[in-house]
C-alpha positions in Angstrom: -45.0 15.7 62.3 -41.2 15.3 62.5 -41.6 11.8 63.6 -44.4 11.0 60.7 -41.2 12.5 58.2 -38.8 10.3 59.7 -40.7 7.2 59.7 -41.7 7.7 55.6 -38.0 8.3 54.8 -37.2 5.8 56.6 -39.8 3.4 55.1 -39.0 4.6 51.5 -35.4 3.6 52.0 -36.6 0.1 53.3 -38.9 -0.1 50.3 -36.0 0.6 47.7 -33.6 -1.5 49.0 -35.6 -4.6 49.6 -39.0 -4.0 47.7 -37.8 -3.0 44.3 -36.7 -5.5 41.3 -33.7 -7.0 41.9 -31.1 -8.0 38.9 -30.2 -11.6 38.7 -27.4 -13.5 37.6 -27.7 -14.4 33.9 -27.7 -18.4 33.3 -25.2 -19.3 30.2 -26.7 -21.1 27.6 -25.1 -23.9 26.5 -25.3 -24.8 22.9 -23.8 -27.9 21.1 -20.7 -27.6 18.8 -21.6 -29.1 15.6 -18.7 -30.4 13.8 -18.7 -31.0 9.7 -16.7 -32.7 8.1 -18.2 -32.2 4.1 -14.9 -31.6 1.8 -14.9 -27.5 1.2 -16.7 -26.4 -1.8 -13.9 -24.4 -4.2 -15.6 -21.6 -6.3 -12.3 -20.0 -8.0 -9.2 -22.1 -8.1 -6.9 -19.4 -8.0 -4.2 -19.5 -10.4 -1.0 -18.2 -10.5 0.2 -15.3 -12.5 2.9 -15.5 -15.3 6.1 -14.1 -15.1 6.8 -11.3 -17.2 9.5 -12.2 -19.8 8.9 -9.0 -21.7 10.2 -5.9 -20.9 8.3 -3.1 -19.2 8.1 1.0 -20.5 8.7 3.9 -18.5 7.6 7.2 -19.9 9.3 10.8 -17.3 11.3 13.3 -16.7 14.9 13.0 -15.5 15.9 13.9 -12.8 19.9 13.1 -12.6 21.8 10.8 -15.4 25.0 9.4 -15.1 27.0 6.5 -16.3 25.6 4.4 -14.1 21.9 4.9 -13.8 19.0 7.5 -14.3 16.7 9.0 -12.1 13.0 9.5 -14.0 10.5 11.1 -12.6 6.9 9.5 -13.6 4.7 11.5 -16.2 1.5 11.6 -15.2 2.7 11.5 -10.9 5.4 14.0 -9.7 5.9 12.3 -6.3 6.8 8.9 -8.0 10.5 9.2 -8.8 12.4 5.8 -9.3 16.5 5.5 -10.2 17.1 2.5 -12.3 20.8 0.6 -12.8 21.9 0.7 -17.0 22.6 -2.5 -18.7 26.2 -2.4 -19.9 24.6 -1.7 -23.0 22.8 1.3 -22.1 25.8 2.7 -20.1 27.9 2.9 -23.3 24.6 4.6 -25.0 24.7 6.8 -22.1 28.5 8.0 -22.4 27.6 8.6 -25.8 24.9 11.0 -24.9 26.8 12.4 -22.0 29.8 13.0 -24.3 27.7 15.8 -26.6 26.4 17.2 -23.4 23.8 14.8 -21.5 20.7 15.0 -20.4 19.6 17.9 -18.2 17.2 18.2 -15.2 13.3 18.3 -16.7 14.4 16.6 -20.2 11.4 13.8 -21.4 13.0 10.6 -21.8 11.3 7.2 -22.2 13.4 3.8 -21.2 12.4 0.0 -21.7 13.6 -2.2 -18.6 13.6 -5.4 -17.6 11.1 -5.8 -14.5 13.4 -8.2 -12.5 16.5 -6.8 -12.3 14.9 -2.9 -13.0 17.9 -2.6 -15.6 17.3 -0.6 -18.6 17.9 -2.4 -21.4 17.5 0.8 -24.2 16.0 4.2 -23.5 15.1 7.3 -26.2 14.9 10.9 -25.4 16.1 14.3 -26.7 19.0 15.7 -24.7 18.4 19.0 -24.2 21.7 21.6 -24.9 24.1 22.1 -22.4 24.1 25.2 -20.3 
């Protein structure tokens, strides 16, 4: 009986080594490269945009406003806050203002820059009362 065991284990080990489907190596296919040389076929000729001569508004709250320049924080997004440079224009409106107190943290102020440079050219707000 032990010998009969030995001999079918030993005949199923034969059989799924050498009787079983074996995996072959996969032939490539070779396909042609085809080539064309028709002009491309333009569907949207894209044009560029114009340059923005005008100047741009920027409706917030400041933040800090000097001299100098004014830091506004957007009205409708608390985490956009953007400091702009003052025209020499604005800068003497801005002494003014700072003069009869300033503007203070929170105060709604609106300016008109130029989108180039980012220098405001005029801006309009209420200046809150000095603490």
């Amino acid at each position: 009986m032990k010998k009969l065991l030995q001999m079918a284990g030993a005949g199923a080990l034969l059989l799924g080594a050498f009787g079983g489907t074996r995996a072959a190596a996969q032939v490539p296919v070779m396909v042609p490269i085809i080539v064309d040389t028709a002009a491309p076929i333009v569907v949207n000729a894209v044009k560029p945009k114009p340059k923005v001569t005008g100047l741009v508004r920027y409706e917030g709250y400041v933040m800090n406003a000097n001299r100098g320049q004014v830091t506004v924080k957007a009205k409708g997004n608390d985490m956009a806050i953007q400091t702009f440079p003052l025209s020499d224009v604005a800068a003497e409106k801005m002494q003014q203002v700072i003069d009869k107190g300033g503007y203070q943290y929170g105060d709604k102020i609106t300016l008109e820059y130029d989108p180039q440079t980012l220098k405001v050219v005029s801006f309009k707000g209420k200046p809150s009362k000095a603490l």
